[in-house]
SEMITOR-639655 format. One record per residue (C-alpha): x, y negated, z; residue in three letters. Coordinates in steps of 0.2 Angstrom, whole numbers, padded with zeros to 4 digits, always signed. Last residue first. Layout:
<pts>
XYZALA ...
</pts>
This chain:
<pts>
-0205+0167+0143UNK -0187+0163+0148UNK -0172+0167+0137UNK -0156+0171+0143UNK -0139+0170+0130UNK -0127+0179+0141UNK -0106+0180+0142UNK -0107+0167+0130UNK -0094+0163+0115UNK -0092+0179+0105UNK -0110+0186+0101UNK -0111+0206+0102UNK -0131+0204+0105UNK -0134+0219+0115UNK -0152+0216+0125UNK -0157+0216+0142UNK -0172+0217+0151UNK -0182+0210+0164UNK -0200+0208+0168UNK -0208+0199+0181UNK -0220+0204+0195UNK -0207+0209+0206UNK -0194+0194+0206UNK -0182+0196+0221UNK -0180+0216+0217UNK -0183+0214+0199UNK -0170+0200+0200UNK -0156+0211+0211UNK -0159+0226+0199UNK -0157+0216+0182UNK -0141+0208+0190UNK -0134+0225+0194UNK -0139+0231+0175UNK -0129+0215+0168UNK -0113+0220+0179UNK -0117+0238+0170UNK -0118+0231+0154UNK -0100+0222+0156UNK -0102+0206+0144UNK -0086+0200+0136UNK -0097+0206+0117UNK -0110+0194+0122UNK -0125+0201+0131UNK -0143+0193+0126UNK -0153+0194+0143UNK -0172+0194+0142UNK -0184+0187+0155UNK -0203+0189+0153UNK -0217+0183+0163UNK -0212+0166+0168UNK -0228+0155+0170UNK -0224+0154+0189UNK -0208+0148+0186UNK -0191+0154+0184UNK -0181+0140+0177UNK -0171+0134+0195UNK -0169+0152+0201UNK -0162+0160+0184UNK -0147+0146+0186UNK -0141+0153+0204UNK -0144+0168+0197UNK -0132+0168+0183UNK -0119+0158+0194UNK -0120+0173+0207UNK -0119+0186+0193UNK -0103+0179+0185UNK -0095+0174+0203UNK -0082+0162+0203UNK -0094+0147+0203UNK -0106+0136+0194UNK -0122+0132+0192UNK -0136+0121+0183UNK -0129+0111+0170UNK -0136+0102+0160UNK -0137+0102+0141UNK -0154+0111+0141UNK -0148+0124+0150UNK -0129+0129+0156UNK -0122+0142+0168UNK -0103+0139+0171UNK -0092+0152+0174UNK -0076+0147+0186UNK -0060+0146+0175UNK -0056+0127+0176UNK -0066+0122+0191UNK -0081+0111+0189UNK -0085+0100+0203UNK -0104+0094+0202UNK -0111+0078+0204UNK -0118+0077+0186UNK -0102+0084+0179UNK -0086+0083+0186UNK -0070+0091+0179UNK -0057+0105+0177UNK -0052+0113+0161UNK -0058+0125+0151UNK -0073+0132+0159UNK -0082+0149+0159UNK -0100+0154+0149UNK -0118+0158+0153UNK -0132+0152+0144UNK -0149+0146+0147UNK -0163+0146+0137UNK -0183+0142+0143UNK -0198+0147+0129UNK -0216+0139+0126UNK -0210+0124+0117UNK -0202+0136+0105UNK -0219+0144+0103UNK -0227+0128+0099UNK -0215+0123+0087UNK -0218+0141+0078UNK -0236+0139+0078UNK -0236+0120+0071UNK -0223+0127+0056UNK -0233+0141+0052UNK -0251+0129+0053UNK -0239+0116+0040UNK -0234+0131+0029UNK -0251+0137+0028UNK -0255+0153+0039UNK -0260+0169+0030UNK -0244+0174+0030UNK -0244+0174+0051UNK -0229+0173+0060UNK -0229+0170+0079UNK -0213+0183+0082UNK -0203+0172+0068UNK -0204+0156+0082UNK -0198+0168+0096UNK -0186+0175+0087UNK -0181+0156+0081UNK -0181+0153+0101UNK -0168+0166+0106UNK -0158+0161+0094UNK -0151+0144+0098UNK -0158+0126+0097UNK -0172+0129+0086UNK -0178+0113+0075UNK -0188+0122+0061UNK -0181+0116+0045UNK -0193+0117+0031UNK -0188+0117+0012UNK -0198+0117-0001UNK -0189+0121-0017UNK -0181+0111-0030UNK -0167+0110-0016UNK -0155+0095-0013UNK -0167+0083-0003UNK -0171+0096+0008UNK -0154+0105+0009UNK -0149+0091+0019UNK -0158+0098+0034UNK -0149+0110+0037UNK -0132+0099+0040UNK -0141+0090+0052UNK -0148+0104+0062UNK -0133+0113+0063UNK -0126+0105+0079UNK -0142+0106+0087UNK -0139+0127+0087UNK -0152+0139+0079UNK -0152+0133+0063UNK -0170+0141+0057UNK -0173+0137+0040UNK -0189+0140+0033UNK -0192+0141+0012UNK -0208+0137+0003UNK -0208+0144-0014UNK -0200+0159-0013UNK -0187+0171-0024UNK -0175+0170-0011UNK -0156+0170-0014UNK -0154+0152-0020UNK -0159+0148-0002UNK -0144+0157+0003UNK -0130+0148-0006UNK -0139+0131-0002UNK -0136+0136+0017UNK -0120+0139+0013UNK -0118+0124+0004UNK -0124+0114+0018UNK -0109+0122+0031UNK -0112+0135+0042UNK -0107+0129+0060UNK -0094+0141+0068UNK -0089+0134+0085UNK -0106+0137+0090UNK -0114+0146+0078UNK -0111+0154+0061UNK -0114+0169+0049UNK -0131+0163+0037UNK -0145+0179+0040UNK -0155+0179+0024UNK -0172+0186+0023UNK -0177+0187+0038UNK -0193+0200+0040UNK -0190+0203+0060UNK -0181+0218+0059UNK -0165+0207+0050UNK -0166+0195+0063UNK -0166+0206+0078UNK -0152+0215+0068UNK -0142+0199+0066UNK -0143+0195+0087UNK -0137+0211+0089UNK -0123+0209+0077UNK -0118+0193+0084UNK -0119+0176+0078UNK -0134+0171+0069UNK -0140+0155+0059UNK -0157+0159+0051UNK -0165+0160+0034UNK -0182+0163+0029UNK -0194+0167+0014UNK -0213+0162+0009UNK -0226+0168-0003UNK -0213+0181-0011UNK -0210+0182-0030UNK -0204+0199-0037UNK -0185+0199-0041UNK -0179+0207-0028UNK -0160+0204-0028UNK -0146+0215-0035UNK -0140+0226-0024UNK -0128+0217-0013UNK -0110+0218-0019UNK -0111+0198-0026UNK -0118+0194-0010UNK -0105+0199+0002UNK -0092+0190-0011UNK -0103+0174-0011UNK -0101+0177+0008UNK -0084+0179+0008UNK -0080+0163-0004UNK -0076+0165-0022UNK -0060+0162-0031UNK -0052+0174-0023UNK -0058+0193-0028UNK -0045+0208-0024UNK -0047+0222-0032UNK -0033+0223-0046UNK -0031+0237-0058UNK -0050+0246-0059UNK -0055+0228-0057UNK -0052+0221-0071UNK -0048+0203-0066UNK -0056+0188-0075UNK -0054+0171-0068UNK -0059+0155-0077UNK -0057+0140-0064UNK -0066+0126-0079UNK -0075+0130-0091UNK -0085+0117-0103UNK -0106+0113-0105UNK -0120+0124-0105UNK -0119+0134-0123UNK -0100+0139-0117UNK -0109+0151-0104UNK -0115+0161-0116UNK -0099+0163-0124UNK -0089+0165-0107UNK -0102+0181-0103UNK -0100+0187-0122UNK -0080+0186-0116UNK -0081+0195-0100UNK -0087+0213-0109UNK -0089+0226-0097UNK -0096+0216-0082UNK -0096+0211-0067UNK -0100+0194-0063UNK -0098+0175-0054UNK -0104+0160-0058UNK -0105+0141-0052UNK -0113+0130-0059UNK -0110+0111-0059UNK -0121+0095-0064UNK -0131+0091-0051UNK -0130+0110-0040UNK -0131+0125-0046UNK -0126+0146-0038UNK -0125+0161-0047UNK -0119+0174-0040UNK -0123+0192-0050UNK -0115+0207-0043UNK -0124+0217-0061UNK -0117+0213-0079UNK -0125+0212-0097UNK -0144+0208-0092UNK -0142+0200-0079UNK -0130+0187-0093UNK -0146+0182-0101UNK -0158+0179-0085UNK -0144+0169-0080UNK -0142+0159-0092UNK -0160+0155-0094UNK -0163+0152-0076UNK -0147+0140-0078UNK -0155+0131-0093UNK -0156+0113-0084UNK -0141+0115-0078UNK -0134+0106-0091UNK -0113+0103-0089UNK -0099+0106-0080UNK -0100+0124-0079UNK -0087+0135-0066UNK -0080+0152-0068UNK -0079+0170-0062UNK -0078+0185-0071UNK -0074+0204-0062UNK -0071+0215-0078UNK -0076+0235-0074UNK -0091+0237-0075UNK -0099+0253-0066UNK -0086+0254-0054UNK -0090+0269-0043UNK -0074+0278-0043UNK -0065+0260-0044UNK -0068+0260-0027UNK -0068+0242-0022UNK -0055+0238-0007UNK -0065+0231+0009UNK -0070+0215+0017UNK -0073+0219+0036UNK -0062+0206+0045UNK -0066+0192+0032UNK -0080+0183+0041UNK -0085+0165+0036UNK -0087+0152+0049UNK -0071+0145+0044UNK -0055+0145+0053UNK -0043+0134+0042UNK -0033+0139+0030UNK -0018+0126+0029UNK -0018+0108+0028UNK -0003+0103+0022UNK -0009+0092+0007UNK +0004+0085-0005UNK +0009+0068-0004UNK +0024+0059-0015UNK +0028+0041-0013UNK +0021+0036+0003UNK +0011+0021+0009UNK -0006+0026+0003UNK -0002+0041+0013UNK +0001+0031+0030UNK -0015+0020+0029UNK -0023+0034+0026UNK -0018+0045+0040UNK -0022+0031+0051UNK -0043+0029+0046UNK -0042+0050+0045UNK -0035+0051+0063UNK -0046+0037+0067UNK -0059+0045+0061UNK -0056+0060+0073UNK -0056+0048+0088UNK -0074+0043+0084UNK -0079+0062+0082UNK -0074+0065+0098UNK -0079+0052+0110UNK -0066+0045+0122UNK -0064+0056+0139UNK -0065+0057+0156UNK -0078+0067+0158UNK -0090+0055+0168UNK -0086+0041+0156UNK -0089+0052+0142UNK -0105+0056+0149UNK -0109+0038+0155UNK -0110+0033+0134UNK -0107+0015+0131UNK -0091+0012+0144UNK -0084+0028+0138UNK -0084+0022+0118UNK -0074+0006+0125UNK -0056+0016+0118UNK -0064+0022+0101UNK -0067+0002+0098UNK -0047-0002+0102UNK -0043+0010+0090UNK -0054+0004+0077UNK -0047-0013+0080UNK -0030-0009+0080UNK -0036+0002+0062UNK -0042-0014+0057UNK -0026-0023+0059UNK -0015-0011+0050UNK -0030-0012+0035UNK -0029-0030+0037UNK -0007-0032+0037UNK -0007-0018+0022UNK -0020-0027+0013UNK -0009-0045+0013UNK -0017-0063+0010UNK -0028-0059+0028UNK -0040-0074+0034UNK -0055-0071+0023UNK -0054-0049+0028UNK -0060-0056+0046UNK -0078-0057+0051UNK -0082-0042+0041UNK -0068-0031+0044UNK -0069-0032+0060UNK -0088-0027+0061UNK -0085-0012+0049UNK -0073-0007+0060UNK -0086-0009+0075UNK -0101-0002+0067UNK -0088+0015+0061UNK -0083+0015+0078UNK -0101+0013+0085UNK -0105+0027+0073UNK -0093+0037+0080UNK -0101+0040+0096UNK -0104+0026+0111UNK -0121+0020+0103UNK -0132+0032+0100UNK -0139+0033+0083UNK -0158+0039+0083UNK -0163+0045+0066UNK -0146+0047+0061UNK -0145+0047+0040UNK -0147+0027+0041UNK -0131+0026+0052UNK -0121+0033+0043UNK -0127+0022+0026UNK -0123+0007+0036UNK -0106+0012+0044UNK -0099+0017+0026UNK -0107+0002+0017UNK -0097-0013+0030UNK -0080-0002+0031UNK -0082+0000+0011UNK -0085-0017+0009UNK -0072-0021+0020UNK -0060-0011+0008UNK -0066-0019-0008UNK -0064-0041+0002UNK -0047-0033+0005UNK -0041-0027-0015UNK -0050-0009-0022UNK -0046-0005-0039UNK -0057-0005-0058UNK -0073-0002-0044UNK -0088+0004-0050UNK -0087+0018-0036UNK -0081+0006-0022UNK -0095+0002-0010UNK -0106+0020-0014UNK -0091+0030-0011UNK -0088+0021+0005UNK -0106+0025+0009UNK -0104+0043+0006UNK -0088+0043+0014UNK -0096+0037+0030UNK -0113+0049+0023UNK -0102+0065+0024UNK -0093+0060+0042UNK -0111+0059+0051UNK -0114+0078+0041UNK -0096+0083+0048UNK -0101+0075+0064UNK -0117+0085+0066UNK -0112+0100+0060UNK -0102+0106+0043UNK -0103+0095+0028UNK -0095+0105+0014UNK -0106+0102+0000UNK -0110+0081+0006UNK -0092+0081+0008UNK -0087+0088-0011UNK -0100+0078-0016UNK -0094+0061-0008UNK -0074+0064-0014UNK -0080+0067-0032UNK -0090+0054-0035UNK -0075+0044-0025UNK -0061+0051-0037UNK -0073+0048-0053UNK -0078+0032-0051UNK -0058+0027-0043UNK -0053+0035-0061UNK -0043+0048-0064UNK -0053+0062-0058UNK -0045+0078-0070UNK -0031+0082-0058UNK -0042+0085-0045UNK -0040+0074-0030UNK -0058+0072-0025UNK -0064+0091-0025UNK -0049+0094-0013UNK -0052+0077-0002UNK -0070+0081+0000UNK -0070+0100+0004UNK -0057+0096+0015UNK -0063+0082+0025UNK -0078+0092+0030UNK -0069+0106+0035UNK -0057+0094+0044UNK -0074+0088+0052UNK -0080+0102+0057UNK -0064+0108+0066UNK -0061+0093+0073UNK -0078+0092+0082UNK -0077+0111+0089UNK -0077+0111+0106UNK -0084+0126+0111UNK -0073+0132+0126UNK -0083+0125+0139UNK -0077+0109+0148UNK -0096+0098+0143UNK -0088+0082+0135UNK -0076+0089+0122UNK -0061+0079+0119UNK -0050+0095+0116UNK -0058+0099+0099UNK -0051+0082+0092UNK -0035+0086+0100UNK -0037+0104+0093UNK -0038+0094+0075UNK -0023+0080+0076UNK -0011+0090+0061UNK -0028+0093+0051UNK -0036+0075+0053UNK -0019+0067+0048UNK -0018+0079+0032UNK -0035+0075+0026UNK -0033+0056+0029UNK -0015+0056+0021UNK -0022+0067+0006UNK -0035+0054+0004UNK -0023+0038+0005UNK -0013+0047-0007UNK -0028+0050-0020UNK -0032+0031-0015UNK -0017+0026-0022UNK -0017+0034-0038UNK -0034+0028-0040UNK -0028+0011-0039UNK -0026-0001-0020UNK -0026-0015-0022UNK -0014-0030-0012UNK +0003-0022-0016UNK +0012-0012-0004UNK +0000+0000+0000UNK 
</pts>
């Protein structure tokens, strides 16, 4: 940034420097986690974020600041994962919005980017609060504003404005008393500064690569296994991307179904993604010419190589599925699960299409977008099953052709609750109103252990005691798992409790659960108690009241 604009070949720098910032600083974005339970997970969601933007922006072929910021605000949009990776999505959404007709970008360009990217955040939150990442954002923006008329130099204001963004992070505890309380500056506000001053830096440098290496995605590779070529009936694996019409994907792919089997193929503006297997890759290429140009062409025969890379693992796990029913289907749902047991409640309840994720694992909008393209139905319900997958649900709605309808649920236990009620004679507004009612109807709690030391709500946290948590708060805590259980079960058992069920994590000892279910039949006759493997990683139980 030595000159006063910035060009696309600076901003490509700048971006690599943001990406690489965020990834080097991640686990002390993680760390700065109010509640001190190990799912902090802010950096992680927005380095994901950051990297399906800054990858899809820096592509040899955008060369212009139009293209390089398209590109940058759909690659987020795509990759957005949890709240503050959605929150993050519209910042660059905004900024792409300030500078996209841009020739360069001089200081009165970049505070219009500060001033866009804070608005447009803060439209997509329904209720900001203040003391989060959007304050920062609000307060750059605000700098930037009253300021960019007294600066001659860009390097000297974006320097400055990154002072001020710093010293905005810093008064995020004086807004928000749980940050206060914890002791710490809010998460997703410290993570753009990371991006804000890894910017500055890679704008400055002569040559940038990005170092940011896998990263631990929500996608499962553990069980992926070698294709028998003994049962391969066609033996080219071809993958590719369409720039182009989309228009005619349900023709193209109704053409190529009829040459190949394993079929992904997944559309979005003006880009489709395909994957196949079959005996003669090139008619698949020519029919696939008639849309628009190749890009990423990859074609492995499979009987020789058997590995499959440009595709994710769950468009992999879908491309070996038998080929999806075909017959239309009134309505179709998906839910967020973690945990085998938890996935097997799902699948025996009529889900269609179980999306791998969680706490510390939130499933990005494209993977949501993946798995809607895999039912055949009209109106579509999405069950996130954590509030920090509620956001990035809920832009599916704006970019499927179908009708799509998030059910708020906060974990699983209430989107099994929610599917128990359903009726396919209901409308999709009465299903909706009988699921929201049921949800109301049902108490969680979970029980976990604590990272670090601290004092919440009055009470004195000790780094390694288990922690019972509902509804944000928490209830208990101590050295004891069953004692801390208990101590939580006694405050939501009511008289209109009927039915408690304890979801065991894969830590969970069953016969430390079947003690605990003893004690409570003995202390709560008129109830019943059971418990259930779920396999899920985080919680030693997932406890829901009905």
């Amino acid at each position: 940034m030595s000159t006063n604009r910035i060009d696309a070949i600076v901003l490509k720098k700048a971006l690599i420097g943001a990406l690489n910032s965020l990834g080097e600083n991640k686990e002390i974005v993680d760390a700065l986690n109010v509640f001190p339970v190990p799912d902090g997970d802010t950096g992680t969601n927005m380095l994901l974020t950051m990297k399906s933007a800054v990858t899809n922006a820096v592509k040899e072929e955008n060369k212009t600041i139009k293209e390089i910021a398209n590109a940058l605000s759909k690659g987020a949009l795509l990759g957005a994962r949890g709240n503050s990776g959605v929150i993050l999505s519209q910042l660059l959404r905004g900024f792409k919005e300030a500078i996209e007709d841009k020739e360069y970008i001089d200081i009165e360009g970049l505070m219009e980017a500060f001033v866009k990217a804070s608005e447009v955040a803060y439209k997509a939150v329904m209720r900001p609060t203040e003391g989060t990442i959007l304050t920062v954002s609000k307060d750059l923006a605000g700098f930037g504003l009253k300021n960019y008329r007294n600066y001659t130099e860009l390097s000297k204001f974006a320097d400055d404005a990154l002072i001020a963004l710093e010293e905005s992070l810093n008064r995020t505890p004086e807004l928000l008393s749980v940050l206060k309380e914890a002791g710490v500056v809010d998460a997703g506000g410290k993570g753009l500064y990371f991006i804000v001053k890894g910017a500055i830096k890679g704008a400055r440098t002569e040559k940038l690569e990005i170092t940011v290496q896998d990263i631990n995605k929500t996608k499962q590779t553990a069980n992926r296994k070698e294709i028998s070529t003994d049962n391969i009936k066609y033996g080219y694996c071809t993958e590719f991307i369409i720039t182009g019409d989309t228009s005619k994907v349900d023709e193209f792919k109704e053409t190529i179904s009829k040459i190949g089997d394993s079929m992904v193929v997944v559309a979005l503006d003006d880009i489709i993604k395909c994957h196949i297997h079959s005996n003669n890759p090139g008619q698949v290429i020519e029919e696939a010419l008639k849309l628009g140009y190749l890009k990423d062409i990859k074609i492995d025969n499979m009987r020789l190589q058997h590995h499959e890379i440009l595709f994710s693992e769950e468009e992999y796990k879908n491309s070996n599925k038998e080929e999806k029913a075909k017959e239309h289907k009134k309505y179709g749902f998906i839910a967020v699960s973690s945990g085998d047991g938890f996935t097997k409640i799902f699948k025996d309840l009529k889900v269609d299409e179980v999306v791998t994720g969680g706490q510390t694992m939130n499933p990005s909008t494209e993977d949501f977008m993946e798995a809607i393209d895999n039912i055949n139905a009209d109106d579509i319900f999405i069950f996130p099953n954590n509030k920090n997958i509620i956001m990035a649900a809920k832009q599916t709605i704006d970019l499927s052709d179908k009708n799509i309808h998030v059910v708020e649920t906060r974990n699983m236990p209430e989107a099994i609750s929610a599917m128990i009620t359903f009726d396919e004679e209901m409308s999709a507004d009465e299903i909706l109103e009988s699921m929201k009612e049921a949800i109301s109807e049902v108490k969680t709690g979970e029980v976990t252990f604590a990272v670090r030391d601290t004092t919440i709500d009055g009470k004195e946290i000790k780094k390694g005691n288990y922690l019972a948590i509902s509804s944000s708060k928490i209830l208990a805590s101590s050295a004891n798992l069953n004692e801390t259980t208990m101590a939580m079960l006694d405050e939501l058992i009511d008289e209109d409790t009927s039915l408690v069920t304890l979801y065991l994590g894969e830590d969970a000892e069953k016969s430390q659960a079947e003690e605990l279910i003893e004690e409570l039949e003995e202390k709560y006759p008129d109830i019943d108690f059971e418990a259930i493997e779920s396999k899920q990683a985080l919680y030693y139980y997932i406890i829901s009241l009905e």
